[in-house]
C-alpha positions as CSV (number, residue, x, y, z in Angstrom):
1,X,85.0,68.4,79.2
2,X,87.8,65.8,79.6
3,X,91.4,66.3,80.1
4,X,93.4,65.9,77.3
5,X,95.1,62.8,77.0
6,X,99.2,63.4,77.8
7,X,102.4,61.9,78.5
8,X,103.2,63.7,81.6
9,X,102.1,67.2,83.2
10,X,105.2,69.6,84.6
11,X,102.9,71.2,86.9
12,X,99.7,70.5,88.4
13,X,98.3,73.3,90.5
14,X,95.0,72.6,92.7
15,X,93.0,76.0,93.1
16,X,92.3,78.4,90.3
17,X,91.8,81.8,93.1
18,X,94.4,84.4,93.2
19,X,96.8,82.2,94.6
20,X,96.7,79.4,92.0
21,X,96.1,81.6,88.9
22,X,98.9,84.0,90.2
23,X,100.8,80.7,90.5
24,X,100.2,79.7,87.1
25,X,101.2,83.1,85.6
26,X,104.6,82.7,86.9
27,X,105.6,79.6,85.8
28,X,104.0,79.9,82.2
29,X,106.3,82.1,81.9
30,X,109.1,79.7,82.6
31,X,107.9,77.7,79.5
32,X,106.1,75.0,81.6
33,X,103.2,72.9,81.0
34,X,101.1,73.7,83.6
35,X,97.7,72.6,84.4
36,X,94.8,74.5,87.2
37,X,92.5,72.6,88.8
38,X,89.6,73.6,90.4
39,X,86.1,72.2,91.7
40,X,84.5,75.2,91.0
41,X,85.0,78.4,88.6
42,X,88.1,80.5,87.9
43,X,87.9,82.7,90.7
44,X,85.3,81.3,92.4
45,X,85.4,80.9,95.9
46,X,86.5,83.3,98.5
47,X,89.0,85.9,95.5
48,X,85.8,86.5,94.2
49,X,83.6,88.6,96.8
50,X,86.6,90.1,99.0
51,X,87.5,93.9,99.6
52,X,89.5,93.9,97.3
53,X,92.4,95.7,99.5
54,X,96.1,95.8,98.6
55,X,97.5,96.7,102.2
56,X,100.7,97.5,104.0
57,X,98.3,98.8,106.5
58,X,97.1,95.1,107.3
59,X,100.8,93.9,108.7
60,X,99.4,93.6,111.5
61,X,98.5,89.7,112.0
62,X,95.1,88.6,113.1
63,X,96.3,87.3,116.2
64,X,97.5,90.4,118.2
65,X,97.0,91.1,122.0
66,X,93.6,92.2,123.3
67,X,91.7,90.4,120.1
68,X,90.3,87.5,122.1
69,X,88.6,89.9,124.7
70,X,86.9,91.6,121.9
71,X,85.9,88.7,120.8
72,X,84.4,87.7,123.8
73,X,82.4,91.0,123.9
74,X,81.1,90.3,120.1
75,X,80.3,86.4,120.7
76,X,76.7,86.5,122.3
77,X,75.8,89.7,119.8
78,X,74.0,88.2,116.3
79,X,75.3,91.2,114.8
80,X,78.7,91.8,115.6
81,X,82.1,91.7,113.8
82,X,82.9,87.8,115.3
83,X,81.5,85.2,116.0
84,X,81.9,81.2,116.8
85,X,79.7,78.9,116.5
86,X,79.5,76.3,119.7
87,X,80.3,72.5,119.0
88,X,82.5,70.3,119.7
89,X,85.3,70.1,117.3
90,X,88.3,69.2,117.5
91,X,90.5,70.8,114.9
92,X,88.9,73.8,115.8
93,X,89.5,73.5,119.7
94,X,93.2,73.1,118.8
95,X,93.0,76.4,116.6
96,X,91.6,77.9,119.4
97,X,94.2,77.2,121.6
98,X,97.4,77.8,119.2
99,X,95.2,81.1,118.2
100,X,95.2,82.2,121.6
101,X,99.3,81.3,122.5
102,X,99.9,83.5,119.5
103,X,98.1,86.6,120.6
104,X,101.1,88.5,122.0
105,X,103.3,91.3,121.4
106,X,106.4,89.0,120.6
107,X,104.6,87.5,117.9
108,X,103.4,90.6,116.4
109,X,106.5,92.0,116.2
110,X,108.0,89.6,114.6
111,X,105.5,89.2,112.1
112,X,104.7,92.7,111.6
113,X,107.9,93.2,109.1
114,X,107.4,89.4,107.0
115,X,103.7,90.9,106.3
116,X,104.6,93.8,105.2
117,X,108.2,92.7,102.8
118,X,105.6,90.1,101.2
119,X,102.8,93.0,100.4
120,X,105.3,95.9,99.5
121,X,106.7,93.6,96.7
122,X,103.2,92.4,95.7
123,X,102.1,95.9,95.2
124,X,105.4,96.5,92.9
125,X,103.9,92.9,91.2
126,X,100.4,94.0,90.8
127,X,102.1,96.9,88.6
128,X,104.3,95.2,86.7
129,X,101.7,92.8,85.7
130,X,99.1,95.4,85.3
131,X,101.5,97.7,83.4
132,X,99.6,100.2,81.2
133,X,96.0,98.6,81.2
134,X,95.3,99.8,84.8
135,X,91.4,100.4,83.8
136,X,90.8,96.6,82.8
137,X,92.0,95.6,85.9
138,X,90.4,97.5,88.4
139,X,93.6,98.9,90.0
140,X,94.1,102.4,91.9
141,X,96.7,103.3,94.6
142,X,94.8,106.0,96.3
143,X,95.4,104.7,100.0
144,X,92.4,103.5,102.5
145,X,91.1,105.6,105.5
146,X,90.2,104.4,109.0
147,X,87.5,105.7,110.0
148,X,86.5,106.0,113.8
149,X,83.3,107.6,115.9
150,X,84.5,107.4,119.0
151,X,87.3,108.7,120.9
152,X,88.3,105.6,122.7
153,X,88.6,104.0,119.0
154,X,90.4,106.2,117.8
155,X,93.2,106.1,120.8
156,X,93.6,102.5,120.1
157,X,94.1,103.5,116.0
158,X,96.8,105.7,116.5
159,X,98.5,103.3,118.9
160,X,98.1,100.8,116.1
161,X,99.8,103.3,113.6
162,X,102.8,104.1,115.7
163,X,102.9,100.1,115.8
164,X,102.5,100.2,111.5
165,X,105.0,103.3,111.1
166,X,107.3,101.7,113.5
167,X,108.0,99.1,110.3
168,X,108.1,101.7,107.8
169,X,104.2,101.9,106.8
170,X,103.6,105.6,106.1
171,X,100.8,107.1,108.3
172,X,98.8,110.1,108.8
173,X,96.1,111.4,111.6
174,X,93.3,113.3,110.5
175,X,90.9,115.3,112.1
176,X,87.2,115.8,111.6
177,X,87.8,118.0,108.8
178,X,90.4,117.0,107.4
179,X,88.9,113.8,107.0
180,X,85.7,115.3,105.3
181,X,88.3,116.5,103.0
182,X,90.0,113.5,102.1
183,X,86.7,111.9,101.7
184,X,85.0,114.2,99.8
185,X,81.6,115.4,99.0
186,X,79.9,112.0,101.2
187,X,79.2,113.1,104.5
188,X,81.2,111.5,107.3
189,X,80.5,111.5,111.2
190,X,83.5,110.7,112.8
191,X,86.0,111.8,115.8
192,X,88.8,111.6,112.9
193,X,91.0,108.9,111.1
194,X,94.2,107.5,109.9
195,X,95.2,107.7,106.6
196,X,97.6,105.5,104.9
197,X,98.9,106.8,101.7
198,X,100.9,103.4,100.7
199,X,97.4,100.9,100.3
200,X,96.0,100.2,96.7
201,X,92.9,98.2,96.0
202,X,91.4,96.3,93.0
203,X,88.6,95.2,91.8
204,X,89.3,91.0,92.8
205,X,87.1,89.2,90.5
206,X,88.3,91.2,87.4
207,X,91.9,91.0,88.3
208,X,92.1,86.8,88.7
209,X,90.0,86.1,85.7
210,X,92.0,88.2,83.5
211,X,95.3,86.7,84.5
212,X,93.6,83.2,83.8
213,X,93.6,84.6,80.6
214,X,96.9,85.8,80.4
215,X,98.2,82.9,82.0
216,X,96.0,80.6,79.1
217,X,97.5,83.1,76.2
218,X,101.0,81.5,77.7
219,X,99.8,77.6,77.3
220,X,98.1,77.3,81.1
221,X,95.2,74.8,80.8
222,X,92.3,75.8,83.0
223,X,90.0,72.5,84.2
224,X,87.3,74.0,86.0
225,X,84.5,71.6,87.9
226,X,87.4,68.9,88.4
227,X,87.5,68.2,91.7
228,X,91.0,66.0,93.3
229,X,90.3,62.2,94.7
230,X,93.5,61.6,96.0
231,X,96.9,61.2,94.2
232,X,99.8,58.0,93.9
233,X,103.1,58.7,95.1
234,X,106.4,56.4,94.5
235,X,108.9,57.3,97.3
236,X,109.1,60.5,98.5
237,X,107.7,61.8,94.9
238,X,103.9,62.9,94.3
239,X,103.4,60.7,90.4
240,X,99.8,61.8,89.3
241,X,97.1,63.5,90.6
242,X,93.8,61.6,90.5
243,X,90.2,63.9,89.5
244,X,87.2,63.4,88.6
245,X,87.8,63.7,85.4
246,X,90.6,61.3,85.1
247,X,94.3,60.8,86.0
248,X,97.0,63.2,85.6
249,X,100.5,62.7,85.5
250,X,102.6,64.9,86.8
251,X,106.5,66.3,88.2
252,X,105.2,68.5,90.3
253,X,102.2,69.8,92.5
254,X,101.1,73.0,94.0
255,X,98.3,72.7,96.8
256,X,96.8,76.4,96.8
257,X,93.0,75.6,97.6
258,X,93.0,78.0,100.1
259,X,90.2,77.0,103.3
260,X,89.9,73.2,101.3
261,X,94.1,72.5,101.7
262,X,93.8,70.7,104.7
263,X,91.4,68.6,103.6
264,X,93.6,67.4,100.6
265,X,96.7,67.8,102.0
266,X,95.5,65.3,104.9
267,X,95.6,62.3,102.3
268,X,99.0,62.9,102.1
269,X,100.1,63.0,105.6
270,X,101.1,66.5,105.7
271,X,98.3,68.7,108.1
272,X,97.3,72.4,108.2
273,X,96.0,74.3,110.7
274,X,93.4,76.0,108.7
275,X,90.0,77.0,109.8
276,X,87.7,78.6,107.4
277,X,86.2,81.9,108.4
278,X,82.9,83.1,106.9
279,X,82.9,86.5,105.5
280,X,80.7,88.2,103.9
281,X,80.1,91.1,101.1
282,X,77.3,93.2,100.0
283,X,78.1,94.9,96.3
284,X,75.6,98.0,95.2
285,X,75.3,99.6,92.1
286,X,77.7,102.9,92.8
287,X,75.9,105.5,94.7
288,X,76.5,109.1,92.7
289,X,77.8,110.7,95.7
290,X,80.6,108.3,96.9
291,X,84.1,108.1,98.8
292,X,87.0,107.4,95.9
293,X,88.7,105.5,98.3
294,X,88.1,102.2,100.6
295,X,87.0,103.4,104.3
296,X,87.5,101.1,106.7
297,X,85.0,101.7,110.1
298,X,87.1,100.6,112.8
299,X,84.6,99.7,115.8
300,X,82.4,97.7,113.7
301,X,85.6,96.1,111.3
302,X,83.7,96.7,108.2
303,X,85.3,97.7,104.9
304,X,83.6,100.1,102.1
305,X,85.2,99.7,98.9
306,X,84.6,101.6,95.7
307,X,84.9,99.6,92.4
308,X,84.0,101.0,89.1
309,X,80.7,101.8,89.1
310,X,79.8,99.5,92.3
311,X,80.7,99.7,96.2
312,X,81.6,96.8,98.0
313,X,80.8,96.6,102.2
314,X,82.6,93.5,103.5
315,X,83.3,92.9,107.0
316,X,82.8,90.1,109.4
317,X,84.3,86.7,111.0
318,X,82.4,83.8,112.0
319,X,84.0,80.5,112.6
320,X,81.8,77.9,112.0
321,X,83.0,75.3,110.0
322,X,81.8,74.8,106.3
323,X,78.7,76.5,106.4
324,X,77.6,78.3,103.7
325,X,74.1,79.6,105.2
326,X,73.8,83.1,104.8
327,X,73.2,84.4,108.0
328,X,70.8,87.7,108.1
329,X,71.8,89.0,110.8
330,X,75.3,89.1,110.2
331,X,74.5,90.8,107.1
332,X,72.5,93.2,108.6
333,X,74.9,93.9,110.8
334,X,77.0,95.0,108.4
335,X,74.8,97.6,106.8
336,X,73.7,98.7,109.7
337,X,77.0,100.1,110.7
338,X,77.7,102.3,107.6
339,X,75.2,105.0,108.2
340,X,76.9,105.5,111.5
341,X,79.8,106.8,109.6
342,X,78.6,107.6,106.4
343,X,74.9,109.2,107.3
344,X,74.2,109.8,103.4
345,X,74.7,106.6,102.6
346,X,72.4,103.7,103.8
347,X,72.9,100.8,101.9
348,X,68.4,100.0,102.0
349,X,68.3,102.5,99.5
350,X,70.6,101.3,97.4
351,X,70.6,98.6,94.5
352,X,71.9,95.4,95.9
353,X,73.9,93.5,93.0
354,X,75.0,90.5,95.0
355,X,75.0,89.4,98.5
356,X,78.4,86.8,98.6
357,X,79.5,85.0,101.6
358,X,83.1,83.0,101.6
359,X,85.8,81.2,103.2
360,X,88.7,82.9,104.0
361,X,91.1,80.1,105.0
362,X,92.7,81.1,108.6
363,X,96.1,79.9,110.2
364,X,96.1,80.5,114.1
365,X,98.9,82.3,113.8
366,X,97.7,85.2,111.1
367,X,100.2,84.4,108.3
368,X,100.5,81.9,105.5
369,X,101.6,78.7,104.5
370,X,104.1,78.7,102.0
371,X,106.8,75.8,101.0
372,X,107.5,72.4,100.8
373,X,106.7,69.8,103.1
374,X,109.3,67.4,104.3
375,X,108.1,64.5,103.4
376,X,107.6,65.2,99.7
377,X,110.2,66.8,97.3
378,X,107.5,67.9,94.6
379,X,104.7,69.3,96.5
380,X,104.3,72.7,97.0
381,X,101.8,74.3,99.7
382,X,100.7,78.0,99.2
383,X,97.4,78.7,101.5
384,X,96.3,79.9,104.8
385,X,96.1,83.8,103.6
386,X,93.1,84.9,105.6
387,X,91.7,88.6,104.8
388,X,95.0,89.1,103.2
389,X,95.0,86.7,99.9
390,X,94.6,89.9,97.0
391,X,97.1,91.5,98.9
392,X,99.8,88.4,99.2
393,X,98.6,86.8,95.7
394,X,101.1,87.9,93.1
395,X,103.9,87.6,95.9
396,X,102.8,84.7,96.7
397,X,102.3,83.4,93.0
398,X,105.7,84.1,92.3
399,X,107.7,82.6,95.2
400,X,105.7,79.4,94.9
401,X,106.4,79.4,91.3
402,X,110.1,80.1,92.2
403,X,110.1,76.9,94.9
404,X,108.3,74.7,92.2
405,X,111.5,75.3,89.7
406,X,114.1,75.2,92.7
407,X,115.5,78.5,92.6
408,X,115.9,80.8,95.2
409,X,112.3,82.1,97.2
410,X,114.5,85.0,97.8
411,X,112.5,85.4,101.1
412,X,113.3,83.7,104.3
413,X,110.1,81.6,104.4
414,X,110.9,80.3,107.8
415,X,107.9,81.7,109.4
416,X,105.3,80.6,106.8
417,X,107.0,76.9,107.0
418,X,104.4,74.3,106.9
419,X,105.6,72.2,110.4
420,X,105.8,75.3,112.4
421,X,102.7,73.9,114.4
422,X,104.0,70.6,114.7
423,X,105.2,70.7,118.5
C-alpha cells in the first residue's frame, strides 16, 4: 500500500500506540488532515501487551528514594523484578547517572501532584470517549489492590499511601480479611493491603485499535509498516517527512514513537533521554474462580489483571537495550510469584494465550516528554511514558493535539519540557 498522492499533509504523527492514535483522535476532531505512521501495526508495540492500569495510585515516579538499593539486591537474581544488563554504553551510563540524581524526596514531591492532575483528567477522558459503550472497550473503575505477604512490605505500603493521600489519592488499609473480602472467592495469603478506590483499568489492545477506528470514521489515515528515513526542514520549519513508502508533505509533526523517539528525534538535533525497558506479560484464558479487580503483589512488583474472559500477569524491568529475546527466567519469575499470594491460582495450570514482551520507553526522571522543542516551531514530542502510557494516553493525546493547533496545553508542562536534561 502506497500513500496517496497529496498536496500537503496538516499533520503527520509518527506512532500509531495509545499516544499517537489518542493523538489523532483529538485533532480529527478539529477537522484536520491527519496522517499516523507507524513501522509496525496499530497498536503494536509496547500499548499492546501492558496491564492495562488507569492509576492515580502510580503518582509516584519511578525514580523515588531507596529504588536503586533494591535494585542492587534484584541485579545478580535471574528472576527478580530488575535487572541490567552489563556493557558499556553510553547513553545508558548517562541515564544511569541522571536516574540516580533524581531519586530523592524533592523530586518526588514535586512530581507526585503533575502525575496525578495528568491521570485524574485522563480517567474523566477515557469516559467521555468511552461514553455508553463501556463493554467494547474493556473499561471498569473498580480500583486495584496491593497486595503484600510480609509485614515489612506492607510498612513500607502504607508509608507510600500516606505519601499518595497526602496529594489527594483516596486510600484504604485492609486487613487479612478484609482483603479476602474485597477479593472474593480466590484465596489470598497475605499480611493485608491497600486499596485504592480511584484506579480503573482497560483492556489496552481493544481500547487503541478501536479509537483507530474512530479516529479513521473522522478522516485519520492509518499507514501501518511505513517506517520514517529522515525528514527536510527549511528554517526552523519541519517541510515533509520522508518513509519508506514515499514523501510526505506536511505543516506539522508529532514524534510519539514511544522507546524509538530518540532515535528519530536525533536526526533532527533535538535528544531524549529514553531508555527502553523490557517488560513482560503473560495472558491466560480467565480462570473460573478469579479476583474482579487488578492485584498488584508488592515484593515481587507484579501486576494481575482481569480482562474479559482472560488475566493478564505483567511485571518486570530489565534494561538492556533493544533486545527483544524473551528471557525464561524472567518469565518464570513472574509466575512463580502469584501462587505466593494467590495459592489457587498457579498460572502452569492455566491456558497460556500469549507470552508478550515490550519496550516501555523510560525517562530518568519517571515522567514524560511533552512539547515543543526549541529549535523547531512545528514539531511536537509526546513520549517517554514508562509503565504509565494507558494511564497518560488520552491526557496526553489531547494536550499534544492542543500544542499542535497553538492553543492553550492548559497544563504547566514545564516539568515534561523536552531540554530539561540539557545541563
Amino acid at each position: 500500500m502506497t500513500i496517496e498522492k497529496r498536496g500537503k499533509t496538516d499533520v503527520v504523527i509518527v506512532g500509531a500506540g495509545v499516544i499517537g492514535i489518542c493523538t489523532a483522535y483529538y485533532l480529527s476532531r478539529s477537522n484536520r488532515d491527519v496522517i499516523v505512521l507507524d513501522k509496525g501495526e496499530v497498536c503494536s508495540g509496547c500499548s499492546y501487551g501492558n496491564a492495562g492500569l488507569i492509576v492515580p495510585s502510580h503518582c509516584i515516579p519511578l525514580a523515588e528514594p531507596g529504588v536503586i538499593t533494591k535494585g542492587m539486591k534484584w541485579i545478580l537474581n535471574p528472576e527478580s523484578p530488575f535487572y541490567i544488563k552489563p556493557r558499556l554504553d553510553k547513553d545508558l551510563l548517562d541515564w544511569l547517572w541522571r536516574f540516580r540524581s533524581a531519586c530523592n524526596e524533592t523530586h518526588v514531591k514535586r512530581s507526585m501532584p503533575v502525575i496525578r492532575d495528568l491521570t485524574f483528567e485522563s480517567l474523566d477522558l477515557y469516559k467521555e470517549i468511552i461514553g455508553n459503550d463501556v463493554s467494547n472497550f474493556g473499561f471498569e473503575q473498580r480500583g486495584s489492590l496491593f497486595l503484600c505477604n510480609t509485614k515489612k512490605a506492607m510498612d513500607e505500603l502504607v508509608e507510600k499511601m500516606g505519601q499518595l493521600q497526602s496529594v489527594g489519592i483516596e486510600a484504604e488499609i485492609l486487613n487479612q480479611v478484609q482483603t479476602q473480602e474485597k477479593v472474593g472467592k480466590l484465596k489470598v495469603s497475605v499480611v493485608g493491603s491497600v486499596y485504592y478506590p480511584q484506579d480503573g483499568h482497560i483492556q489496552p489492545a481493544r481500547f487503541v485499535k478501536k479509537l483507530a477506528e474512530k479516529a479513521i470514521e473522522s478522516g485519520v489515515k492509518i499507514q501501518s509498516n511505513t517506517e520514517v528515513l529522515g525528514f527536510e526542514k527549511k528554517g526552523n520549519r519541519l517541510t515533509k517527512v520522508r518513509t519508506i513508502r514515499g514523501d510526505i508533505k506536511t505543516d506539522e509533526v508529532v514524534i510519539a514513537s514511544g522507546a524509538w523517539s530518540p532515535a528519530i528525534t536525533r536526526q533532527l538535533g533535538v535528544y531524549l533521554k529514553i531508555q527502553p525497558g523490557k517488560g513482560y506479560s503473560i495472558t491466560f484464558e480467565r480462570p473460573e474462580v478469579s479476583a474482579n479487580l487488578p492485584l498488584m503483589l508488592v515484593e515481587m512488583k507484579t501486576g494481575v489483571t482481569p480482562m474479559g474472559d482472560t488475566t493478564r500477569i505483567a511485571g518486570t524491568l530489565e534494561l538492556a537495550g533493544f533486545d527483544f529475546a524473551i528471557n525464561e527466567k524472567r518469565v518464570q519469575g513472574i509466575l512463580k510469584s502469584v501462587p505466593q499470594y494467590l495459592p489457587d491460582f498457579d498460572p502452569k495450570y492455566c491456558r497460556v494465550i500469549d507470552v508478550w514482551r515490550g519496550m516501555r520507553p523510560c525517562t530518568p526522571d519517571g515522567l514524560p516528554y511533552l512539547g515543543r522543542p526549541e529549535s523547531y516551531e512545528n514539531l511536537t514530542v509526546a513520549a517517554g511514558h514508562a509503565m504509565i502510557g494507558i494511564s497518560l494516553g488520552p491526557v496526553t493525546g489531547r494536550i499534544a493535539s492542543r500544542i499542535v493547533l497553538r492553543k492553550d496545553p492548559e497544563f504547566n508542562l514545564n516539568p515534561l519540557r523536552l531540554d530539561r536534561f540539557n545541563c
